[in-house]
N, C-alpha and C positions, 0 to 999 in steps of 0.2 A: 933589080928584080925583087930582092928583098925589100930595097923600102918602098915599094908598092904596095908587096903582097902587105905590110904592116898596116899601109894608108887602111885598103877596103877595111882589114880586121876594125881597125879601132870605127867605120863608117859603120859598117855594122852593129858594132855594141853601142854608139850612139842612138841607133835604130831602135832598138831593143829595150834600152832606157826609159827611150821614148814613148813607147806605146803601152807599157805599163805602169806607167804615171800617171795619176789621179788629178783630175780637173775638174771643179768645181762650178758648175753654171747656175748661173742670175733665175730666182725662182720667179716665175710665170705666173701674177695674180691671175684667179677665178673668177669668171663672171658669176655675177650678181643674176639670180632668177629676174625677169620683169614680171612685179608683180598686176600689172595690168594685164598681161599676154594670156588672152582668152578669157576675159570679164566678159561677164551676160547678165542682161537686163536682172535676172531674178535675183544673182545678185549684188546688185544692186539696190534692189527693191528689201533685198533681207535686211543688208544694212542698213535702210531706213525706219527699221522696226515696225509694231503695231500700232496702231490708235489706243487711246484709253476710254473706255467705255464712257458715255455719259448718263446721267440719270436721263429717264426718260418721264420722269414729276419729278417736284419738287419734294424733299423732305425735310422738317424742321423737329429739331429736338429742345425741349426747354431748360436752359443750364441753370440759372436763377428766375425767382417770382418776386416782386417787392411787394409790400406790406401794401394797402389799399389808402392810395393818396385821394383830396379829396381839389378838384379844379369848378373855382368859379368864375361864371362868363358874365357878361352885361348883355341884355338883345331886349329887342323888344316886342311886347306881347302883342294877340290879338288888336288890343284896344290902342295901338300905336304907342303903351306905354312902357318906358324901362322897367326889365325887373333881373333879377340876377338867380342864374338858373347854377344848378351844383349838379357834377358829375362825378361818379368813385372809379376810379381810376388806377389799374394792373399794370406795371412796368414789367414783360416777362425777357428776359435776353433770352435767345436764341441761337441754337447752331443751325445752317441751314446750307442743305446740300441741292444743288439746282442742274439744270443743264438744258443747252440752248443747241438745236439742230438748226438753228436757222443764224447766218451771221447779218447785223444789223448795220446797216452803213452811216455814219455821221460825217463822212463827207463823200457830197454827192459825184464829184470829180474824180474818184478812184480810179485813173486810167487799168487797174488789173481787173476790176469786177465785171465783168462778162460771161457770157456763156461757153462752156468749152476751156476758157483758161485756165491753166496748172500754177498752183501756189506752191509753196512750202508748209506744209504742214506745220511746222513748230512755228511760223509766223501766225498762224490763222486768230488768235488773239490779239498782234498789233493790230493798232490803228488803222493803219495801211499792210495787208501782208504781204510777202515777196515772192514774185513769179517766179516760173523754170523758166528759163529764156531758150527753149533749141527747138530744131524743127518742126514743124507740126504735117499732122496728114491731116484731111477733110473731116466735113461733120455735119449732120444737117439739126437746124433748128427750129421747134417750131414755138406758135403763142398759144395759152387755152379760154380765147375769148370765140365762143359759136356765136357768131354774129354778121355769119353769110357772106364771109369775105375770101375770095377762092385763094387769095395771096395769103395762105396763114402759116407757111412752112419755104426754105431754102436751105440750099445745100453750097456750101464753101468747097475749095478745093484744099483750103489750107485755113483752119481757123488763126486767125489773130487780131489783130483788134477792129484795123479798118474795113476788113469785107464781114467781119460779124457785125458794126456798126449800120455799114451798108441796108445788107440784109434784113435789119432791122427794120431801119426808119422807112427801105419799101414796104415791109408786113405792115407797121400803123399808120403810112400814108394810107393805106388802102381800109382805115378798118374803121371810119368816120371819126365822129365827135363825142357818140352817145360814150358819157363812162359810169359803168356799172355802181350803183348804188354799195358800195362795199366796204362799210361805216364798220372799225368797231375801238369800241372807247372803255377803256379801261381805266376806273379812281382807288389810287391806293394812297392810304394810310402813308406819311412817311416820318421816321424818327430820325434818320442817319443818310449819310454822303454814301456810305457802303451797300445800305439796304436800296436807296437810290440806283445804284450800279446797279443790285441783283435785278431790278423791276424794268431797266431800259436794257439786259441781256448781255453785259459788257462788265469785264474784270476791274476791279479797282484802279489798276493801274491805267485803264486803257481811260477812263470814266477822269480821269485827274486830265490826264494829258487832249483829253478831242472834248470833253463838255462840260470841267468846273468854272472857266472862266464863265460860261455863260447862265449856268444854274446855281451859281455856288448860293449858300445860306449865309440867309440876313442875320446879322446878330446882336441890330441896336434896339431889339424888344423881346418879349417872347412871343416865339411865332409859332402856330401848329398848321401843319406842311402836308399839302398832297400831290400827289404827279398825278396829271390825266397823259394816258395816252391817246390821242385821237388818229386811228393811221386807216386811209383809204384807198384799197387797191384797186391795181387799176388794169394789170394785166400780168401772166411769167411767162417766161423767155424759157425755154426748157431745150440744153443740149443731149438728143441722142445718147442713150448708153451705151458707151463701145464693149463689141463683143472681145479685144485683144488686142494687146499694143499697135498691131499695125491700123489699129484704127486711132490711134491715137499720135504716135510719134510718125516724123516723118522719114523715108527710105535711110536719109544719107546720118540718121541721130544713133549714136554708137552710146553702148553702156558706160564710155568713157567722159562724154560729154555730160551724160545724164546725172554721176557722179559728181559732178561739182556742184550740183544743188542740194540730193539726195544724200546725206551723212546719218551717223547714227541721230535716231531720236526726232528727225526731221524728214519724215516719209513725203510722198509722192499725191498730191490732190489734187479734181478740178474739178470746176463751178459747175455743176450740172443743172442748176436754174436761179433765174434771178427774177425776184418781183418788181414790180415798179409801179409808182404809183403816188401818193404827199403822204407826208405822216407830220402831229406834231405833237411834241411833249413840254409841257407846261408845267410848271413847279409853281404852285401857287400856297402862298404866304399868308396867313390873316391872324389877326389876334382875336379872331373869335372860335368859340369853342373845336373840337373835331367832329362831335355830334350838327354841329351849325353847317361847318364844311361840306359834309358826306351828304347829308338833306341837301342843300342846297346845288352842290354841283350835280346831284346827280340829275335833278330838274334841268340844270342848265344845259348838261349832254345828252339827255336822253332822246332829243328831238333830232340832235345826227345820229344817236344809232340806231334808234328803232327806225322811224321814214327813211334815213338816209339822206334826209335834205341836205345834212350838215348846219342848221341855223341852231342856233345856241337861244337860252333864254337868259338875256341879259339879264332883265330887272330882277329873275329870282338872284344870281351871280352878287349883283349888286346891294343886297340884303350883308352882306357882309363885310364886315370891318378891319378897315388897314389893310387892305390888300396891297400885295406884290406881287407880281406874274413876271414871271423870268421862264423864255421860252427858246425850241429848237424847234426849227421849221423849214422844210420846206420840201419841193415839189408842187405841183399842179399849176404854177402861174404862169401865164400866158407871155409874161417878160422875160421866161429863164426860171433860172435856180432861186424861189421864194425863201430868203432866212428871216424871220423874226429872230433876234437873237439878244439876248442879255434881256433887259428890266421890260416891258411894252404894258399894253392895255387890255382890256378884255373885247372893249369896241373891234378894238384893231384886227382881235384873232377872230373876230366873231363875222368882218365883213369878209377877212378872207378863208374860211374855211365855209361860209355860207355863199362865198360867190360860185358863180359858175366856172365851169374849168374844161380844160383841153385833154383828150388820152394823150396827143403827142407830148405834154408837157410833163407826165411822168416821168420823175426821177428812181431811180434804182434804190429800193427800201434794205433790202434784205437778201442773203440767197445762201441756197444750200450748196455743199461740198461730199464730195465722195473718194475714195480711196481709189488711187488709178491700179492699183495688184488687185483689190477687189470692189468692181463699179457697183456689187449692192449693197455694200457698206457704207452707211451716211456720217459722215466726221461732225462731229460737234464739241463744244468744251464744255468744262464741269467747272459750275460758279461756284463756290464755298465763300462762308463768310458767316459773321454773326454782325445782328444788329438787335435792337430793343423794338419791342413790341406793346403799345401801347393801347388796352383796351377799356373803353371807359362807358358804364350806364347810368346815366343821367336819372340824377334820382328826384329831382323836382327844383321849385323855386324855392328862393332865403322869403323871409318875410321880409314884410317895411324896415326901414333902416330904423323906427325907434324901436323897435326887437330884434334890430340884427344880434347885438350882445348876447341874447341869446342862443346863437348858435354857436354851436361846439361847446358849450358854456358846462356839461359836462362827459366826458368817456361815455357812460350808462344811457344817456338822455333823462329827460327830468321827468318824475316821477310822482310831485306834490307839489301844490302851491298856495299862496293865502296872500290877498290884500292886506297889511298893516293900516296905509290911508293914500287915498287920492291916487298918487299914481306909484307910490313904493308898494311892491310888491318883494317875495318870500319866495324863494322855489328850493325842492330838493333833490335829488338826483336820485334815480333809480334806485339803488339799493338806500337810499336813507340816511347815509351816514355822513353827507356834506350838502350844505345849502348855501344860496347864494341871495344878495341882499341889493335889489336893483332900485334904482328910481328913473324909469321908464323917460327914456327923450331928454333926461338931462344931459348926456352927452359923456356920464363918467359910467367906465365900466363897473360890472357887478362885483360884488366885494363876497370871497367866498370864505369859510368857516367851515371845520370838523365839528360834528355835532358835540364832540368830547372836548373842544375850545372850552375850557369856563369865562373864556375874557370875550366870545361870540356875544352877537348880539342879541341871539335866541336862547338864551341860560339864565343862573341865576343865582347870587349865594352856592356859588359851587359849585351846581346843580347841573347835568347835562340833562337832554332830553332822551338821549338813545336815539337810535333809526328813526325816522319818521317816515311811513309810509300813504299816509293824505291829513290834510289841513282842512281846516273852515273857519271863517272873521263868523264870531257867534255875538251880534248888537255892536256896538262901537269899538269895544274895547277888551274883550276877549278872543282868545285864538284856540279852538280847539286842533291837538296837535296829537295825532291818532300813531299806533305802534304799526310795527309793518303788518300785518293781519289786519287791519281796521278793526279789530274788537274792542282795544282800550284807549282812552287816551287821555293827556294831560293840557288842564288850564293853565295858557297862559297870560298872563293880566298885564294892560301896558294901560298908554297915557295916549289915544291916541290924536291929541294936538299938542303931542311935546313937541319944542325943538330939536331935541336932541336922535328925533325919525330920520330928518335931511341928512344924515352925517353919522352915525354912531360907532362910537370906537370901545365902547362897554355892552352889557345888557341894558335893555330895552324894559324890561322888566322883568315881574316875577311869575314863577312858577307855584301852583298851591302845592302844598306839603300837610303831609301826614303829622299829628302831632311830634313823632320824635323825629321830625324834619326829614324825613323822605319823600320822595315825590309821591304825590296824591295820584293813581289811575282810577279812572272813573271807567267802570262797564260801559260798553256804549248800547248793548242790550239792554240793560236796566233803567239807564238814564233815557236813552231816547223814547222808552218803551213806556215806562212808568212816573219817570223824576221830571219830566212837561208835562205827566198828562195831557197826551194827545186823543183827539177824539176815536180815533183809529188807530189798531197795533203796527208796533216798527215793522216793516217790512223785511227790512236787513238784520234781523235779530238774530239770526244764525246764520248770517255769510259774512259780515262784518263789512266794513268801508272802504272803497279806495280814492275817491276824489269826491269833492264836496261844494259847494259855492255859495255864498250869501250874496244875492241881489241888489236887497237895499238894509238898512238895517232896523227895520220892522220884522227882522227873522224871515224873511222870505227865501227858502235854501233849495238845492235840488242836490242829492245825491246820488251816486255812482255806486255799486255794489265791487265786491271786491275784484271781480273778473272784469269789471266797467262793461259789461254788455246789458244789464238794467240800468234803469235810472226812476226816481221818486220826486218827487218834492215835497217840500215841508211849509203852508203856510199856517199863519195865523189869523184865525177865525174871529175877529175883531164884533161879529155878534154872540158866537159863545164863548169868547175870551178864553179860546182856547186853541191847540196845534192841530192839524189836519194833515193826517198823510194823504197822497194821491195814491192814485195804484200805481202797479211797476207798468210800465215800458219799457219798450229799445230805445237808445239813445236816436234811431234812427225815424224812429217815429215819430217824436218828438222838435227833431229838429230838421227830419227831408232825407231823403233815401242819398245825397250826398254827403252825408254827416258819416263822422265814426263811428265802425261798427263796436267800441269799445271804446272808452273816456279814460283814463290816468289818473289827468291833474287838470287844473279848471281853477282862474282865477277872473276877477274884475279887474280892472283897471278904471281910474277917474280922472280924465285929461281938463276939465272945469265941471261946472255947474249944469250943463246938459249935454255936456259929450265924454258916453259911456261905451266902453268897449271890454267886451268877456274873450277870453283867450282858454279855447281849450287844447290838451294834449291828448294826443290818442294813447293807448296803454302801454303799445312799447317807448312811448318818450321819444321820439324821433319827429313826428311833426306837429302842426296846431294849426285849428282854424280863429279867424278873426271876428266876432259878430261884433257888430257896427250898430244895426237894429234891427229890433224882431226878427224881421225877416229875412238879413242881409248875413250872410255869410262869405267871409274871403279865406280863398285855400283850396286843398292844404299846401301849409307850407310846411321846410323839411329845417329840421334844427338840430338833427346829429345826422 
């Protein structure tokens, strides 16, 4: 009985042990939220953030201007003759901010580009951009040609490619043949691959990858570059604006689905219309001027955009030199998808943008994009870039190549000039202080000198002349050599059948001096006026001289007053063996209301025994006319 009652006891305190013992259990992870669990479309749409604005013009800023270069062309004149024309010429670089509401297609097979269909927004600059691939709900389409065709509109159940395709091709079977005259041709200027991109509406990068192999620039000459656009529409395709997703996505399309297209930065878009129609861009090459280019194509395209024919004028086209025509083409051809592509002909573009054409053969040019969270926002991108800007005004023809040397021949332009003999002639530069020593058609450049050289050809005994601001051959062998005022000036005395005129590498001769050997100036008021005894007073006796010319050397002269807008001549009166002034003139009156309205500098020239030729300069020294005889004048021409 005892050892029982024992047993329960100790059963019990085992008991009791037991349930006041601490025991430890296995901790129980937490579920994880699902963070998709109740996603909705908005956002979604949030995460795919906003658009960024595009310009809606272009704006350019100018970051540098270069210094005014100077481009000579070859072409030829009226008279079927070469001559070589000179243009001054502004390199300005440019910032340039642009933006394009319209996306341009360069390949015509884009299976995404339709009406209705959803891109990805951050692709809309590839080449190709990338669709939302999920269900779609309905949508109706219609085209905006009124041309009395009752099939101009249809409605899908589910836009996607094949029943929009459908759709289609019933609206322009039904809309005939006639296609709207809807020409327009655009010629720009082009200096760069970049500025290129900006003018065909497409990003650098995109411009590298879909159209340099076929336009890229020539660069075994120099070439000045234009792009025409010639792009003819022909019809758009316009998707309905949906009033709210359910007009857009289809029943069974969950925010979750819609999310794997839609991420940050890459928002939600679709094709609200597409044009269609040929377009072609042509990069054309020539080594003749840009001023040649602009004239001429614009003759050649004008006749497709104003009629709308689309016929080009070759033979002006063909006025131009070293052409290369590298072209993107296509649409309108009755065989399919038309590409001219890489190097072609002007013929070639000319039979096919001037033939006739089908609407059904419209290909898809361009088309606009809109935001699917807001359908009246239009998506477009923004072009940035800097290219060079080159503006050039054609400032006239060079002379004949035995006066080319003279051009550029000095900074100022020339200022004074004197015959020595025959055909060496003397010229000075504008302000006076350097001259230059030519023998006309020999073939060796002018040989120039500081008028403070004493080793010049024009010095003497040491002697410089100072500035010279006009000259005169006074008889065979004198050179009257006038200060920059024309009031005074100094004789200089030469030899004029020395050998040593063809070539000289000293003075030519002397200058007269004052007894204690300073230079002699002679008044030119008192010696013209009184020291020839002329039968009549100097005219220029208080305006002084600026250019001067001896004829023949029986003293026969005409002088220029100092502003060169009168003019005089000086003969000798061989019955009263005496000087004769004329009265004053215009230069103009004298030599034809196409003459300068002011004279400079004015020289002869002696190419033999009866071929004479006068060469004058207008007064700012920048051109000259050529007289041949009496009555013949060639010019002007431009020499700075």
């Amino acid at each position: 009985m005892k050892k029982s009652m024992l047993f329960l006891l100790c059963l019990f305190l085992l008991a009791g042990c037991s349930k006041d013992e601490v025991t430890e259990e296995p901790p129980v992870a937490e579920e994880e939220p699902d963070v998709t669990e109740g996603l909705t479309f908005a956002q979604v749409f949030a995460a795919g953030g906003e658009f960024e604005p595009f310009p809606e013009s272009r704006t350019m800023e100018t970051i540098a201007t270069s210094a005014p270069m100077n481009e000579d062309y070859e072409r030829e004149d009226e008279e079927g003759g070469e001559v070589t024309e000179r243009s001054v010429c502004v390199t300005e670089t440019v910032s340039v901010l642009d933006g394009n509401g319209q996306f341009p297609l360069f390949n015509s097979n884009a299976d995404v580009v339709f009406p209705g269909n959803l891109l990805q927004g951050k692709t809309l600059t590839d080449a190709t951009p990338k669709p939302i691939v999920v269900g779609r709900a309905g949508g109706t389409i219609s085209y905006d040609l009124n041309n009395g065709n009752t099939n101009s509109t249809f409605t899908v159940d589910e836009v996607k490619k094949s029943s929009i395709q459908n759709g289609m091709n019933n609206i322009i079977a039904n809309a005939g043949e006639v296609v709207p005259a809807n020409f327009q041709v655009d010629i720009i200027q082009i200096e760069s691959e970049s500025q290129m991109a900006l003018e065909m509406g497409i990003e650098v990068e995109t411009f590298t990858t879909k159209v340099e192999g076929n336009m890229s620039f020539s660069t075994e000459k120099e070439y000045n570059r234009t792009l025409v656009k010639v792009n003819q529409s022909y019809y758009t395709m316009s998707f309905d604006l949906p009033t709210s997703l359910d007009e857009i996505f289809g029943d069974n399309v969950t925010p979750e689905q819609l999310e794997t297209f839609v991420q940050a930065d890459n928002p939600a878009t679709f094709i609200s219309s597409v044009t269609y129609g040929r377009i072609f861009y042509m990069l054309i090459e020539s080594t003749s001027s840009r001023e040649e280019m602009q004239a001429s194509l614009k003759v050649t395209y004008d006749a497709a955009a104003i009629n709308g024919s689309g016929s080009l004028d070759v033979e002006t086209f063909n006025s131009l030199k070293e052409v290369k025509i590298k072209s993107i083409a296509y649409g309108g051809d009755a065989e399919g998808s038309f590409q001219l592509l890489g190097e072609t002909s002007i013929a070639a573009i000319a039979n096919k943008i001037g033939a006739s054409t089908d609407i059904r053969a419209g290909l898809p040019l361009s088309y606009v994009v809109r935001s699917v969270e807001r359908p009246d926002i239009v998506v477009g991108t923004k072009l940035a870039t800097e290219y060079d800007i080159v503006s050039c005004e054609v400032k006239g023809i060079l002379p004949p190549d035995v006066y080319r040397p003279l051009v550029d021949l000095f900074e100022d332009g020339i200022g004074a000039a004197f015959q020595l003999t025959g055909k060496i002639i003397v010229m000075y530069n504008k302000t006076g202080d350097k001259y230059a020593y030519y023998n006309v058609g020999s073939g060796e450049a002018p040989r120039i000198w500081d008028v403070s050289d004493w080793e010049g050809a024009i010095t003497s005994n040491h002697i410089s002349t100072g500035p010279i601001g006009a000259a005169v051959r006074w008889g065979e062998d004198r050179i009257h050599l006038f200060n920059m005022d024309g009031t005074k000036f100094l004789k200089f005395n030469y030899d004029s059948t020395s050998s040593i005129l063809s070539s000289p590498n000293n003075p030519i001769g002397t200058i007269e001096r004052n007894t204690d050997g300073s230079p002699k100036f002679f008044e030119a008021s008192t010696y013209y006026a009184t020291t020839i005894n002329p039968v009549t007073s100097f005219p220029f006796a208080n305006d002084g001289i600026d250019a001067a010319i001896q004829y023949s050397e029986d003293a026969t002269q005409r002088y220029f007053s100092n502003d060169g807008k009168s003019t005089i001549a000086l003969n000798f009166d061989r019955t009263l063996d005496r000087y004769v002034w004329s009265d004053i003139d215009a230069p103009k009156t004298i030599f034809g209301v196409d003459f300068f309205e002011s004279v400079g500098a004015t020289t002869k020239v002696q190419f033999g025994p009866t071929t004479l030729e006068v060469i004058y300069f207008n007064w700012e020294g920048d051109q000259m006319i050529i007289q041949t005889q009496p009555n013949t004048f060639n010019g002007p021409y431009f020499v700075n």
